[in-house]
N, C-alpha and C positions, 0 to 999 in steps of 0.2 A: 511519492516520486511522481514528476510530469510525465509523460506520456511520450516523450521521445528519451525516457531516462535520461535527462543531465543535470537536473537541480530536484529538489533542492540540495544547496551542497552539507547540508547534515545529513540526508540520506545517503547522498554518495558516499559521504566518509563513514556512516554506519554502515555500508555494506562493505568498504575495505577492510574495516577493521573484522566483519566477520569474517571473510574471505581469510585475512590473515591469521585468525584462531583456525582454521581450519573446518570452520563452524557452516551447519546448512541454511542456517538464521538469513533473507535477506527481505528486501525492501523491493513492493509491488505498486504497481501503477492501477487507478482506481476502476480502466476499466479490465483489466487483469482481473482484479476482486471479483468484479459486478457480473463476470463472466461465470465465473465458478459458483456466482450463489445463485445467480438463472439455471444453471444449469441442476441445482438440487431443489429447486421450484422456491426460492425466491423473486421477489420483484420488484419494482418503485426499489431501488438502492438508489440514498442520495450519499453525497459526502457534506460532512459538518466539520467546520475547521475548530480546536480548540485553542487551550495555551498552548503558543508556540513551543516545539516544533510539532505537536501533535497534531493529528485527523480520525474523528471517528467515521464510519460508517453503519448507515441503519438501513436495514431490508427489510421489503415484508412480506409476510406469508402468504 
């Protein structure tokens, strides 16, 4: 997800449809992630784009 949440639009429509299952499943903005894994003593997190629609990211310790 970009960073002001509005694309991409497979994630938006992945997080309606979780919304619609009633499900807690959603889709994060990368520096959302990069927050939460500094904060359990990660560091250097980049993002790697894969086969579309995918993204990984790698931290390090």
């Amino acid at each position: 997800m970009n960073e002001d949440k509005t694309s991409p639009l497979f994630s938006i429509l992945f997080n309606l449809n979780m919304f619609k299952q009633g499900n807690k499943w959603k889709t994060y903005t990368f520096s959302e992630i990069k927050s939460w894994l500094e904060e359990v003593g990660f560091k250097e997190a980049e993002k790697k784009k894969l086969a579309w629609p995918h993204t990984m990211i790698i931290a390090y310790k």
